[in-house]
VOBA-1610 file (N, C-alpha, C; in pm, whole numbers, padded with zeros to 5 digits, always signed):
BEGIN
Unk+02592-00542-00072Unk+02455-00549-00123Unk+02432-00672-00209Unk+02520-00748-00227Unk+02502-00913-00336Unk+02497-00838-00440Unk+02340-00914-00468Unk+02258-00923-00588Unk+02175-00801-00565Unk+02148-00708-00538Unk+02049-00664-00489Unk+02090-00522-00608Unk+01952-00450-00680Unk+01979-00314-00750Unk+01968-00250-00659Unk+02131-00162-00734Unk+02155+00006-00661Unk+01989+00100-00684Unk+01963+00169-00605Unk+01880+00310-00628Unk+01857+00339-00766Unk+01999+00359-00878Unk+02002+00419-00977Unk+01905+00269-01069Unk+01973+00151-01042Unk+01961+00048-01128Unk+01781+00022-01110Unk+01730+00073-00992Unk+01603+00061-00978Unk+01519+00142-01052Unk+01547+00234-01025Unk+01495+00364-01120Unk+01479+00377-01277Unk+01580+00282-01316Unk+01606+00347-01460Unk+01509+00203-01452Unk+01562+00072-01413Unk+01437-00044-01436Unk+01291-00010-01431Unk+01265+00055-01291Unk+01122+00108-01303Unk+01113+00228-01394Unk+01163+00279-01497Unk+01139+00368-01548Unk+01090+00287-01736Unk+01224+00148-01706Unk+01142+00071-01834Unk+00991+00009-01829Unk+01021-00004-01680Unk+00816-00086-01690Unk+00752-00036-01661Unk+00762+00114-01620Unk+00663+00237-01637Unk+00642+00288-01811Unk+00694+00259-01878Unk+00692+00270-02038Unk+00610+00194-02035Unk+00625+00054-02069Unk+00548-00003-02102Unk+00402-00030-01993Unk+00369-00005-01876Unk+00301+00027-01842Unk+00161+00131-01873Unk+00240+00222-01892Unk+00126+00334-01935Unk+00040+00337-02035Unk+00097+00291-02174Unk-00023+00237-02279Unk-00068+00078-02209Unk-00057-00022-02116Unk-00147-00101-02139Unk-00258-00031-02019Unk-00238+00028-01901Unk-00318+00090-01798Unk-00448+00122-01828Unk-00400+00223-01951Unk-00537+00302-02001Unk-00678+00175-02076Unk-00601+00091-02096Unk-00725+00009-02154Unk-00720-00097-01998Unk-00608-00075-01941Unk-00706-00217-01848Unk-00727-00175-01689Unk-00814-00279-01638Unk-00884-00203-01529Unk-00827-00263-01358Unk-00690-00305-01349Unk-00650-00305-01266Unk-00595-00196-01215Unk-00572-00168-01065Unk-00554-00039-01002Unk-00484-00125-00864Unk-00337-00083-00889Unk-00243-00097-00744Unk-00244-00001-00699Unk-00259-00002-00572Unk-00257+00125-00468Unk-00179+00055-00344Unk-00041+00110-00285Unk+00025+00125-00212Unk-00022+00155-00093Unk-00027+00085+00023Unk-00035+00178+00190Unk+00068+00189+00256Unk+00119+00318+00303Unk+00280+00292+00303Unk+00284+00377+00408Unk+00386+00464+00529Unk+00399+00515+00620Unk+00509+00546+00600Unk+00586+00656+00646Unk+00735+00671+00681Unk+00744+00636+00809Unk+00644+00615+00933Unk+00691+00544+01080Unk+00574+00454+01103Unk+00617+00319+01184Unk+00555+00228+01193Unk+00430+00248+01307Unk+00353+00191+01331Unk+00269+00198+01425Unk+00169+00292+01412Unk+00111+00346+01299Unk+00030+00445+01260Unk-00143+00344+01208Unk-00147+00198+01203Unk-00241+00120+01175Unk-00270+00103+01044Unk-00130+00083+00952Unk-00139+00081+00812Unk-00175-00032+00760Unk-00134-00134+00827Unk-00168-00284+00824Unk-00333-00342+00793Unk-00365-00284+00952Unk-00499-00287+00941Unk-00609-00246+00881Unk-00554-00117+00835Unk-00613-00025+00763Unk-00619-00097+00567Unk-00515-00141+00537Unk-00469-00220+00423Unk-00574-00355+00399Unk-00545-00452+00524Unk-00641-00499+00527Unk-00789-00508+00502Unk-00843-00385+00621Unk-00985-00355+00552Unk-01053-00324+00470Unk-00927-00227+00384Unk-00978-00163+00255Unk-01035-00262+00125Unk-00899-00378+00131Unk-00874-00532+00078Unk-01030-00583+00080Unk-01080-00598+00191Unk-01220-00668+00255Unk-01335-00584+00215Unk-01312-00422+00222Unk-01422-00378+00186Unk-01428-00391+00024Unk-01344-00369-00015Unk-01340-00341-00208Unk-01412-00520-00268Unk-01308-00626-00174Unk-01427-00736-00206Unk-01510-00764-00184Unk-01565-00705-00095Unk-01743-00749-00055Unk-01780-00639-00117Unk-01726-00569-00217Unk-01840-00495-00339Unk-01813-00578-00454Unk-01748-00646-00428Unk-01759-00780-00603Unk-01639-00750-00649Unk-01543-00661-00583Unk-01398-00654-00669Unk-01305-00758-00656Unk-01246-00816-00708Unk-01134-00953-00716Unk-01025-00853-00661Unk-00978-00877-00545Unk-00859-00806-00472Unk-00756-00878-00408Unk-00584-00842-00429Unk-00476-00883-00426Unk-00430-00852-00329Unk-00435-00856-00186Unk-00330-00787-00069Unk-00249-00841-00073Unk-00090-00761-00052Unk+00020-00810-00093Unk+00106-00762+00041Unk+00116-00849+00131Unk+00189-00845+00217Unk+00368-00845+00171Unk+00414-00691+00191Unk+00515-00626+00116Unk+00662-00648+00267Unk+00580-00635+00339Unk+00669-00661+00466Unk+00714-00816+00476Unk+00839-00894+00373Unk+00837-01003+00336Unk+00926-01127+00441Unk+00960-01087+00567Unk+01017-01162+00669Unk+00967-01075+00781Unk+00829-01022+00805Unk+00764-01022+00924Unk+00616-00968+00878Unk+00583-01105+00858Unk+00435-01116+00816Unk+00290-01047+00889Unk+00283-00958+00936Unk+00187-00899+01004Unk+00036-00903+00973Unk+00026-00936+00820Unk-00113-00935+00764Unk-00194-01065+00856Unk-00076-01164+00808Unk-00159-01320+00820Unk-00155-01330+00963Unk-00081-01279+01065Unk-00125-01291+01214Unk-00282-01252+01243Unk-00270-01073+01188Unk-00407-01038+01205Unk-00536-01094+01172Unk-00497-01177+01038Unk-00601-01264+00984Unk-00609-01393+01055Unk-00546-01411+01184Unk-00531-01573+01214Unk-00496-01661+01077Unk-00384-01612+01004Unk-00339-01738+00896Unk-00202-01792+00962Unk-00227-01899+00945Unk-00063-01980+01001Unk+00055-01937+00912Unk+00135-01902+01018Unk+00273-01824+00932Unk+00353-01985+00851Unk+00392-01896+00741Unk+00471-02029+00682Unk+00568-01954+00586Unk+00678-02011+00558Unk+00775-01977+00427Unk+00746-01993+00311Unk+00604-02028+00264Unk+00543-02007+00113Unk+00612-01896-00023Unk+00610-01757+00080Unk+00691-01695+00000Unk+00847-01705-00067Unk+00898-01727+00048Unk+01029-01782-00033Unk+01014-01874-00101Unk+00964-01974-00117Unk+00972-02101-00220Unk+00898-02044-00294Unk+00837-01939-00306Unk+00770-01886-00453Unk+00914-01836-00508Unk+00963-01773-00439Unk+01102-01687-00500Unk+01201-01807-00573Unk+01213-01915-00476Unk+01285-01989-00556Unk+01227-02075-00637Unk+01080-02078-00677Unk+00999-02121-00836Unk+00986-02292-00745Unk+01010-02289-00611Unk+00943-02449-00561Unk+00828-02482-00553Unk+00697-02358-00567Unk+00599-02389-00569Unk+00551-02264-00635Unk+00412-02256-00669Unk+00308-02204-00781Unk+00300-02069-00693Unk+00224-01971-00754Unk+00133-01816-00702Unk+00047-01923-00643Unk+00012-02025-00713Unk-00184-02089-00681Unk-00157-02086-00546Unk-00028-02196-00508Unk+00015-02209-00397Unk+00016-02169-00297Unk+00063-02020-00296Unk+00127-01950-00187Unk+00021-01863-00149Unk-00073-01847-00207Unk-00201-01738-00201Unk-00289-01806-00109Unk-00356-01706+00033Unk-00453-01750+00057Unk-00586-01688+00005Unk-00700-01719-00001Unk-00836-01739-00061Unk-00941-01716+00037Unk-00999-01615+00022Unk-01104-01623+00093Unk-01228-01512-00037Unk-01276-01570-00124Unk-01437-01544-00177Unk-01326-01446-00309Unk-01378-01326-00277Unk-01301-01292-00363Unk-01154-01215-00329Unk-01127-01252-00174Unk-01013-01161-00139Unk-00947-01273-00122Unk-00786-01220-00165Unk-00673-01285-00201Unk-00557-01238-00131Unk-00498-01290-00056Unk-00347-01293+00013Unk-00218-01325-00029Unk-00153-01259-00072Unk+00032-01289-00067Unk+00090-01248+00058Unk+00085-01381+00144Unk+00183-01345+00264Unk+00299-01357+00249Unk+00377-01253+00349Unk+00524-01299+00359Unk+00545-01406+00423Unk+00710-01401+00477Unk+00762-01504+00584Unk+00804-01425+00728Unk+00835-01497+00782Unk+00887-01471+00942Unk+00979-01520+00979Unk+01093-01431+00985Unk+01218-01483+00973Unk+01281-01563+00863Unk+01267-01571+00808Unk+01336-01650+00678Unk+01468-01625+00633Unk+01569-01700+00629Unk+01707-01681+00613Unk+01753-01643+00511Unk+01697-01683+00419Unk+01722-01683+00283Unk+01700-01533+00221Unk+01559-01498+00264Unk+01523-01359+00252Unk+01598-01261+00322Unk+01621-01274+00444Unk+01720-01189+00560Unk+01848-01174+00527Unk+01908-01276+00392Unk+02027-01268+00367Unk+02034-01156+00275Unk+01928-01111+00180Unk+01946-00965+00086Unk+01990-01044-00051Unk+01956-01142-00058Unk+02030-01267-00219Unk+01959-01192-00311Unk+01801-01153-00267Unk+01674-01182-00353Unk+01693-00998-00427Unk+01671-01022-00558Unk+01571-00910-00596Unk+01444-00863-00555Unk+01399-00861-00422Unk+01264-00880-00395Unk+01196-00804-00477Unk+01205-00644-00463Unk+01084-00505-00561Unk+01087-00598-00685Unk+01185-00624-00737Unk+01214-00709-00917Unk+01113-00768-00887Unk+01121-00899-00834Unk+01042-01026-00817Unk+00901-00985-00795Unk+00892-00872-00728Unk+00669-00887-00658Unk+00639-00822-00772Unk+00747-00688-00859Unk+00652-00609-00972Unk+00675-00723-01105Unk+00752-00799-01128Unk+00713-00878-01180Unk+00611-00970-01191Unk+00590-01028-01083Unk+00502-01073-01049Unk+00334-00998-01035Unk+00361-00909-01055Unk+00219-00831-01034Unk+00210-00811-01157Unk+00303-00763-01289Unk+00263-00761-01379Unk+00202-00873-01455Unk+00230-00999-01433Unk+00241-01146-01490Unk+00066-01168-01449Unk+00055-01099-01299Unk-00076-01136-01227Unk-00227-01010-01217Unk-00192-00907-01299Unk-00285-00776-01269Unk-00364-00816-01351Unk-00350-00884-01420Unk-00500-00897-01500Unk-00604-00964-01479Unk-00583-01055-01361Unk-00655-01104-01312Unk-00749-01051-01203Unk-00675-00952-01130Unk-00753-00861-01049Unk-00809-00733-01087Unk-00926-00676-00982Unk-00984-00562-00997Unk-00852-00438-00890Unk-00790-00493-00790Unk-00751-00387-00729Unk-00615-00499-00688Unk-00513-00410-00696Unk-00398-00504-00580Unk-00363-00391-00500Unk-00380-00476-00362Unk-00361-00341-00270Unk-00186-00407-00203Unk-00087-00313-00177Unk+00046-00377-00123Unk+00079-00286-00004Unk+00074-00353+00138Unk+00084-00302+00251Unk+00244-00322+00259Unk+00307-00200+00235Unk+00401-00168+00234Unk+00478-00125+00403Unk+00577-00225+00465Unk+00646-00164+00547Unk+00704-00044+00596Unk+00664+00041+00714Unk+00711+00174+00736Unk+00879+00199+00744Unk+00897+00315+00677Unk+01032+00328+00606Unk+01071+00388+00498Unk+01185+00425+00492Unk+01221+00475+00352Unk+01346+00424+00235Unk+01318+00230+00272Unk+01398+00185+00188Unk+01424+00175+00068Unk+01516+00123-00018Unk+01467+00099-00175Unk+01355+00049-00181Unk+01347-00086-00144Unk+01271-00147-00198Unk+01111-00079-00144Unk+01127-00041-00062Unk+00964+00035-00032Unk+00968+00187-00126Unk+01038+00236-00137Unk+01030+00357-00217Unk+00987+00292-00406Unk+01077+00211-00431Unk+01014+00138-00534Unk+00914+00114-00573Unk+00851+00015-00486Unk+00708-00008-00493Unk+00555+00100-00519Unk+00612+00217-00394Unk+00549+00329-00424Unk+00539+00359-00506Unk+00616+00394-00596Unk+00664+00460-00763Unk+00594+00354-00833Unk+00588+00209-00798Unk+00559+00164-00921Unk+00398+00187-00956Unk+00303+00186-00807Unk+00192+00153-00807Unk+00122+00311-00851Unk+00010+00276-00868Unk-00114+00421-00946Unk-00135+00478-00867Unk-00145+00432-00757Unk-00182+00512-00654Unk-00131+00495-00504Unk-00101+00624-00398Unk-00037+00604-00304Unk-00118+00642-00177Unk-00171+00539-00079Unk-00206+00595+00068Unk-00122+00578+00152Unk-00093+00737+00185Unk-00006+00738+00284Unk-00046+00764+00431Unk-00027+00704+00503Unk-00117+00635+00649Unk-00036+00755+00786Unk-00102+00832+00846Unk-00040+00950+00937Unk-00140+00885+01089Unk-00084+00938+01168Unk-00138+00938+01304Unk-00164+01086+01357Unk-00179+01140+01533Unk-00129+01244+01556Unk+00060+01253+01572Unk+00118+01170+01587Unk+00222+01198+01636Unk+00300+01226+01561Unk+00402+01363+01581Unk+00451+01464+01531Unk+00516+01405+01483Unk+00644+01260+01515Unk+00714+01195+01403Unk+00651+01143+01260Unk+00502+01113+01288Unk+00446+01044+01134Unk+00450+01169+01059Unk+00432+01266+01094Unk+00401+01372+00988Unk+00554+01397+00921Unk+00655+01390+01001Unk+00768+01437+00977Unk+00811+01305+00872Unk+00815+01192+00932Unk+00864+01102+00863Unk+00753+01092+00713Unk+00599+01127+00683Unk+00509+01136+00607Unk+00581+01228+00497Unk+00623+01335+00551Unk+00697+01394+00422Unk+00800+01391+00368Unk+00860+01292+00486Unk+01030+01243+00360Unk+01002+01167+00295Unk+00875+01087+00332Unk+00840+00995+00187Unk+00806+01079+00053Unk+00722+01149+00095Unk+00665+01254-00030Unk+00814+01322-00093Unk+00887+01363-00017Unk+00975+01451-00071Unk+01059+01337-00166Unk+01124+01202-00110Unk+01207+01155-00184Unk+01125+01092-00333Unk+01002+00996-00260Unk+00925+01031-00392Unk+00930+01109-00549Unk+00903+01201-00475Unk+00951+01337-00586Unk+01063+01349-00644Unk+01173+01383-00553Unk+01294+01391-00599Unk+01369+01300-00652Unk+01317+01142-00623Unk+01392+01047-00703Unk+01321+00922-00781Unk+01209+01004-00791Unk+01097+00898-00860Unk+01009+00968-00956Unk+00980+01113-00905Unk+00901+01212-00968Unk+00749+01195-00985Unk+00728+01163-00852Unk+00598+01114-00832Unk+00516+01226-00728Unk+00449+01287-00780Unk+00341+01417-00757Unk+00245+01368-00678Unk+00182+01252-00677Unk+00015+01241-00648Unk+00020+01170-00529Unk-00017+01184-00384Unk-00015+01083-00291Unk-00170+01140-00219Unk-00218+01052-00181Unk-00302+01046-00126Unk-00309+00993+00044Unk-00353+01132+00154Unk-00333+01114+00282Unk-00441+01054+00345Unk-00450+00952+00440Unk-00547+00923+00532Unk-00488+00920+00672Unk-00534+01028+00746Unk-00553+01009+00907Unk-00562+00953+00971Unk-00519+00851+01078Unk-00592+00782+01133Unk-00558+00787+01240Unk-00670+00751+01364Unk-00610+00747+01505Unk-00659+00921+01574Unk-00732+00981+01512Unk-00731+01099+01540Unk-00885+01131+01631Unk-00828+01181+01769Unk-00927+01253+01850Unk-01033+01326+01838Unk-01048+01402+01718Unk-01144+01485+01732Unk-01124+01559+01539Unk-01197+01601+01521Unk-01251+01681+01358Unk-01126+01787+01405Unk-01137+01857+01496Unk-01007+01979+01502Unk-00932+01909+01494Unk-00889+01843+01544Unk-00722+01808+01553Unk-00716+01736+01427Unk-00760+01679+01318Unk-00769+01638+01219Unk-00755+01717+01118Unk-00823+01862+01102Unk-00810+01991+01070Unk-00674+02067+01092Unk-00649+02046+01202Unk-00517+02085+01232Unk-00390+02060+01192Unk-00372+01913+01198Unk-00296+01873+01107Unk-00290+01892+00954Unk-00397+01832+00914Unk-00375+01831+00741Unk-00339+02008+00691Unk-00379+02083+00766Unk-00350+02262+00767Unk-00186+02279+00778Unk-00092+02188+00843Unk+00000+02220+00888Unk+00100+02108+00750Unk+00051+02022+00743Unk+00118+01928+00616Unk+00082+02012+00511Unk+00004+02031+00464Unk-00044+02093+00380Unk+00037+02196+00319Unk+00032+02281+00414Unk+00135+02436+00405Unk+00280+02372+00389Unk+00308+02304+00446Unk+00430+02239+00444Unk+00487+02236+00306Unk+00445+02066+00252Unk+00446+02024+00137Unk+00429+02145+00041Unk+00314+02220+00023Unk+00332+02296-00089Unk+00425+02413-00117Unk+00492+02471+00032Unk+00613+02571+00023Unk+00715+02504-00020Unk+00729+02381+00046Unk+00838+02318+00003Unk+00882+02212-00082Unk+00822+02165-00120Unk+00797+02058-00231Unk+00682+02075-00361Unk+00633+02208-00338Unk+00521+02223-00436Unk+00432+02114-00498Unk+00398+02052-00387Unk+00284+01962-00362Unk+00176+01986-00314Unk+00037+01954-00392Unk-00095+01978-00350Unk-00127+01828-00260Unk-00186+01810-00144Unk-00203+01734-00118Unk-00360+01684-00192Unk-00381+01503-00175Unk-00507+01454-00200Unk-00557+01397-00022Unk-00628+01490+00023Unk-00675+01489+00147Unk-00804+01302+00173Unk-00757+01225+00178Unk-00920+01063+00171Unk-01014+01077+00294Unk-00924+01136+00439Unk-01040+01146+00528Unk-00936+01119+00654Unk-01013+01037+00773Unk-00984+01064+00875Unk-01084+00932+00950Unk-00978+00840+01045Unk-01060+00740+01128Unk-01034+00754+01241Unk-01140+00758+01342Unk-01195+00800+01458Unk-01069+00721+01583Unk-00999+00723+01685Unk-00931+00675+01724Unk-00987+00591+01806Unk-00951+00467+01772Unk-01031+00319+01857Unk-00956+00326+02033Unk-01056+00297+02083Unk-00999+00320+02223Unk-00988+00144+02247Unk-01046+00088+02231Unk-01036-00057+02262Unk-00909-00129+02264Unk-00845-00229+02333Unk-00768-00316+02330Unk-00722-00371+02208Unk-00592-00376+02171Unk-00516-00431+02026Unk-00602-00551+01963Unk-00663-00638+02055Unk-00711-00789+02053Unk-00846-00716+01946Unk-00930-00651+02037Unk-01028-00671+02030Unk-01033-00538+01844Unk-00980-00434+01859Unk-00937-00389+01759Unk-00917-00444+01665Unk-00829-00558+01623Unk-00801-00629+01501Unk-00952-00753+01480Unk-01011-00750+01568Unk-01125-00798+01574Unk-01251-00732+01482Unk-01220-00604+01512Unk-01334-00484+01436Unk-01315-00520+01247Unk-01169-00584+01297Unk-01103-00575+01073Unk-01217-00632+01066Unk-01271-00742+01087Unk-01402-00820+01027Unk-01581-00795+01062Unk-01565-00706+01149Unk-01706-00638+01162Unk-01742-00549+01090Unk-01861-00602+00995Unk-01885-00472+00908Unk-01952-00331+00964Unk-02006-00402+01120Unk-02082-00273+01157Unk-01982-00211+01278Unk-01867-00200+01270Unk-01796-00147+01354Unk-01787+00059+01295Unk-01791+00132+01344Unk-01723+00259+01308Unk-01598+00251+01197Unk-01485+00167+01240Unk-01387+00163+01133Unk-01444+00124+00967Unk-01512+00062+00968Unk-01592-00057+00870Unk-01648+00069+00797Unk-01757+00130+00893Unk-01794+00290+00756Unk-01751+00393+00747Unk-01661+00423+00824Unk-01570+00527+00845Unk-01499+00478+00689Unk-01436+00361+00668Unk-01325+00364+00561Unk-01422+00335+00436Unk-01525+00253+00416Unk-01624+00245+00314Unk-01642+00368+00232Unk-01692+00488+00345Unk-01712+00581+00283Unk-01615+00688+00185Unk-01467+00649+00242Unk-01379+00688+00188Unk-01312+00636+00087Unk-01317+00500+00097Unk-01347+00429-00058Unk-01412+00453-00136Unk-01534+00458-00109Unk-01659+00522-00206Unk-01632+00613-00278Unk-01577+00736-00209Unk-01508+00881-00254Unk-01421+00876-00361Unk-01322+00817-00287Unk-01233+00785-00373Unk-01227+00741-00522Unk-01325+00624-00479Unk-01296+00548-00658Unk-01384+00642-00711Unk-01466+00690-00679Unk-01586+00775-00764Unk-01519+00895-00805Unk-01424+00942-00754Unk-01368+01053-00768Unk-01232+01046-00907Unk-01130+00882-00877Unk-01046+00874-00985Unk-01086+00754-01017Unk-01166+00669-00991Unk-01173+00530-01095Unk-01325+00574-01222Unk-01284+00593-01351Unk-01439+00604-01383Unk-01437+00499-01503Unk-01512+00371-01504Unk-01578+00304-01621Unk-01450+00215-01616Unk-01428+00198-01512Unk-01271+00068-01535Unk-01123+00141-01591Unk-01108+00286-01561Unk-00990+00318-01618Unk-00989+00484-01514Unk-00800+00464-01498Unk-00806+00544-01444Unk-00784+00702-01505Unk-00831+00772-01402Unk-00842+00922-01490Unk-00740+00968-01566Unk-00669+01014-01673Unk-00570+01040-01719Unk-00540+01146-01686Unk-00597+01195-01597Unk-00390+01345-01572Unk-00350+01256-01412Unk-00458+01117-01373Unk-00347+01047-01287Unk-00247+00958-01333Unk-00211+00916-01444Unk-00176+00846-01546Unk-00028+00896-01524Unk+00038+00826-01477Unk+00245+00858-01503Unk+00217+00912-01652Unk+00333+01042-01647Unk+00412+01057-01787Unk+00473+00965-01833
//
């Protein structure tokens, strides 16, 4: 493992900058929220993306943080030219100003693609981005971090560190399965209660019903977890091309389908620039 913190060494670290975290939160009005999956291919990416796009075209200064850091998926979808920016942030060769792309008020931290240096495991990466997010949250209204599907350290980390968690399901019987080993380890080695589910890809209001009925029961026999239910997006029948195409149409179905669940959302735990306190880490 090199350089890299054990599980334990992560934990007890994120457990120091969750201290100091929690009294500055309550007075300030940044809000990280995680999109994360336990199996890939559920449209977390895209979904990450749009949320990014919708929150800034309501005037919020927003951080997408492409977390998947040697296979850059954000900046393809966005047509951004892949480049190793990120690593030379890691090794301090060039600025944040730098490595960030810009568009109005939405903001990009891409990864790399393929990068050796990164692929070798040298880096503290979780260290390095929550550092870095702390150094940089005050500048934003929201940092959203599209977190790679999985249940690594460093993605379990991240989860824990951020306020809030969307966790991204499909129909297929592995996302649900793999959906709750995130929740469960969560819990058990982070002690993190609150996740918030969004659907996506789903056929019909029943089968949408159906599921969250069956997680639901799940989680709370066995993990004594209430779920936070965000909603449900209609399953795009269109071609991959033309799909990642919709990320930028505001009048597509996806576009108010997720608006509205944003809407919900912040109205529900963001009130007056601070978040609700019984969501607030102990």
């Amino acid at each position: 493992m090199g350089d890299r913190m054990s599980e334990k060494m992560a934990r007890d670290w994120l457990l120091a900058q969750n201290k100091f975290q929690d009294s500055k939160r309550k007075l300030n009005r940044t809000f990280t929220i995680s999109v994360a999956s336990g199996k890939g291919g559920v449209g977390k990416s895209s979904i990450a993306i749009k949320m990014s796009k919708i929150l800034s075209e309501w005037g919020h200064k927003v951080l997408l943080v492409d977390c998947d850091y040697n296979l850059s998926n954000t900046s393809i979808k966005l047509g951004i030219p892949i480049n190793d920016n990120f690593a030379k942030l890691i090794l301090k060769e060039i600025s944040f100003e730098e490595c960030i792309f810009k568009q109005g008020n939405f903001h990009l931290l891409p990864g790399c693609s393929g990068n050796m240096d990164i692929f070798s495991g040298k880096f503290k990466l979780e260290k390095f981005l929550i550092d870095l997010l702390l150094e940089k949250e005050d500048e934003y209204d929201f940092i959203i971090l599209d977190c790679p599907a999985g249940l690594s350290k460093e993605i379990l980390t991240l989860n824990a560190y951020s306020d809030y968690r969307f966790i991204i399901l499909n129909p297929d019987k592995s996302s649900l399965t793999d959906a709750y080993s995130l929740m469960k380890i969560l819990k058990n080695n982070f002690g993190i209660r609150e996740n918030h589910i969004l659907l996506n890809m789903m056929s019909s209001f029943t089968q949408y019903k159906r599921i969250i009925q069956v997680l639901s029961n799940t989680t709370k026999n066995f993990l004594d977890l209430k779920l936070n239910v965000l909603g449900w997006i209609h399953k795009e029948t269109k071609n991959l091309d033309k799909f990642d195409r919709l990320l930028q149409d505001s009048n597509s179905d996806i576009h108010k389908n997720l608006s509205k669940i944003l809407k919900k959302f912040t109205e529900n735990n963001i009130r007056e620039g601070r978040v609700k306190e019984e969501l607030i880490r102990p």
